[in-house]
N, C-alpha and C positions, 0 to 999 in steps of 0.2 A: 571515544565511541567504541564499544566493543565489538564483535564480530558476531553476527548470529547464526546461531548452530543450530541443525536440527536434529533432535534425539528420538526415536521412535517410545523411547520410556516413557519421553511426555505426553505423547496422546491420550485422550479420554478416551474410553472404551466406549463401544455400541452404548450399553448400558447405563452409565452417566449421563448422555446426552441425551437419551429418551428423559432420562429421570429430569434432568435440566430442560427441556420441553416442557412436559407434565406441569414442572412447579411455576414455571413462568404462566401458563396458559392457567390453572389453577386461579393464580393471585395476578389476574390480568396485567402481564410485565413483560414489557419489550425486550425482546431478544433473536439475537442473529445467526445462523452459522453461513459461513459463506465457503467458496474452498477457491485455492489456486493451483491451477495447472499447468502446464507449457505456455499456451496463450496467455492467460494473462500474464506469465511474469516477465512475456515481450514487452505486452504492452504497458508494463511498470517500469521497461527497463531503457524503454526509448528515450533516445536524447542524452544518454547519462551513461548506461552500462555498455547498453548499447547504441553506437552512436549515430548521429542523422543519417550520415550513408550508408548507414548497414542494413537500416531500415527495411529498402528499398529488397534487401535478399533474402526476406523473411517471405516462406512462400506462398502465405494466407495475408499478406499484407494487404493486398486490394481487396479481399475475396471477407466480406462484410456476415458470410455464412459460416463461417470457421468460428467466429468468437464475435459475432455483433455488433465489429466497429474496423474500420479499416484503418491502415497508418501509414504516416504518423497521425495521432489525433492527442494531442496533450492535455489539452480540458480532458478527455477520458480518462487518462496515465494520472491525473490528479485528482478525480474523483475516486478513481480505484483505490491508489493509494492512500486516499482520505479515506474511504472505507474499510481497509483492508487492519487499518488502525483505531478504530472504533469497535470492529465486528467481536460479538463476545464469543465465537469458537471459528478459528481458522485452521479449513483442513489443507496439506499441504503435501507434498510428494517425498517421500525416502527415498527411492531410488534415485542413484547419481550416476549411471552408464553413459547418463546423456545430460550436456552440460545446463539445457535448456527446464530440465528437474528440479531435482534439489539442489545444485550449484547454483542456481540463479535465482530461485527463492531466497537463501543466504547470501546472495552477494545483494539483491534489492531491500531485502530484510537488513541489510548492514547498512550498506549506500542512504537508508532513509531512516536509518535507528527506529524501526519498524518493533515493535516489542509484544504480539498479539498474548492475550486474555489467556488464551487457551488452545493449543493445536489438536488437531486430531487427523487421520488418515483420509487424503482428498478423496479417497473413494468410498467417504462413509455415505455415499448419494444411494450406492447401489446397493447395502445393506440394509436404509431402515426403510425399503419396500417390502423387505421379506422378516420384518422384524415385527411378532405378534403386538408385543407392546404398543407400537406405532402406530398400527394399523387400532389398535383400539381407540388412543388418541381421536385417531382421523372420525370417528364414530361417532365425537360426546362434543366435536368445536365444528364450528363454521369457517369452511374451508374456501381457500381462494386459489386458485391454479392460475400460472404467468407463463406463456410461453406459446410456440408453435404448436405441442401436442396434446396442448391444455384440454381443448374438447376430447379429443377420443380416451383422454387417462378420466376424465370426471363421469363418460360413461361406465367406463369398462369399473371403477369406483361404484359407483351406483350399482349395478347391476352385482358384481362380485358379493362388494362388501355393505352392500345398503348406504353407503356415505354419501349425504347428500353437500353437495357442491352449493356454494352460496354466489360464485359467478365464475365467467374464466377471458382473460386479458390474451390476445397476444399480440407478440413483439418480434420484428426483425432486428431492431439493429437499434444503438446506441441515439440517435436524433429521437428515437421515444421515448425517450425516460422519463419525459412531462408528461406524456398522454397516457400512460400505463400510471402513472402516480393519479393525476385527477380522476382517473377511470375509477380506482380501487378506492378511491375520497368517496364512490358514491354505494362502495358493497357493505354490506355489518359483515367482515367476519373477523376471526377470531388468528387463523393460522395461514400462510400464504407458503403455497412452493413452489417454484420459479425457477425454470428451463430457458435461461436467456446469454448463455458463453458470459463472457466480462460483466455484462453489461447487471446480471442476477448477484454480484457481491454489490453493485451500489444499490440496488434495489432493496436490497435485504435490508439493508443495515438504515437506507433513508424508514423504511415501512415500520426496523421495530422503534426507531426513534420517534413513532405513531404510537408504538406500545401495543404493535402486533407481533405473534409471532414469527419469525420469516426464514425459509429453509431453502439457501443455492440448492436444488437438487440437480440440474443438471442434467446426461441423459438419466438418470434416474427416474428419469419422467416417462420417457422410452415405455412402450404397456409391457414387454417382454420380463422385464423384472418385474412384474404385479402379477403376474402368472406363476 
């Protein structure tokens, strides 16, 4: 088993992933991006990298509003990880000042011979708000919003940029991931973006396995970046 590295050469550019949006959504074709951050690559690392009682000094570990899901919670740490290896672009963190970065993306990415599709930079959430391409996208597909700030970004969408919202889910915490899937079984749309910590990389990746499109955005969802 090899060791996995992360390279910043490998990232796809803004650019690519619009273009890989477009053609997916174009030729009605499931696809994912999802991104890893601090939090999740705790919650991938429980039990294993990190051990049961270390758990415990993780300081969002009860706290279900930091990332969605409190720990330990293992069904979660294996869904994630079942996702995070499915998802067709995983963005993920360069910086390694701090070990819970990119040292622990590679050491979980190694630990579970983890080999993603495609990397790109975990903060391409906050880019393609301000990315004209995108936003044209969001104009021509039926859009689905997942998350806490889902209403007020599908207004302030509406009103900005004429884009009408075809419904919007939200979600506290990981025990919904049934009720946010049959909720979204009952909307037509086309493209989904989803503000949910951990719990938006299993979303994604279960929605495009529907043959939607599905974008972690994370706070990219936040209205501040739509402005």
């Amino acid at each position: 088993m090899g060791r996995f590295i992360i390279y910043k050469d490998d990232f796809a550019e803004l650019t690519e992933i619009t273009g890989r949006i477009n053609y997916c959504l174009r030729n009605q074709l499931g696809f994912s991006l999802v991104r890893i951050g601090d939090a999740e690559n705790q919650v991938m690392a429980q039990g294993t990298i990190i051990a049961e009682d270390e758990i415990a000094e993780i300081w969002w570990a009860e706290d279900e509003n930091w990332t969605g899901v409190t720990l330990p919670n293992y069904p979660a740490r294996n869904r994630l990880l079942d996702a995070v290896q499915k998802a067709d672009i995983v963005g993920v963190l360069h910086q390694e000042e701090v070990f819970i970065w990119k040292p622990l993306t590679e050491e979980v990415f190694s630990y579970y011979n983890i080999k993603p599709r495609q990397l790109c930079y975990a903060f391409i959430n906050t880019y393609l708000p301000k990315s004209d391409q995108f936003i044209s996208l969001l104009q021509h597909y039926r859009l689905l919003l997942i998350g806490k700030a889902a209403s007020s970004l599908a207004s302030l969408l509406q009103e900005k940029y004429g884009i009408a919202v075809a419904g919007t889910i939200s979600i506290s915490n990981y025990a919904e991931l049934g009720r946010v899937m049959e909720e979204s079984s009952k909307l037509d749309f086309d493209l989904a973006l989803i503000s949910a910590g951990s719990n938006a990389v299993i979303l994604a990746v279960e929605l495009a396995a529907q043959g939607k499109v599905a974008i972690d955005l994370g706070r990219g969802m936040q209205l501040e970046f739509w402005k």
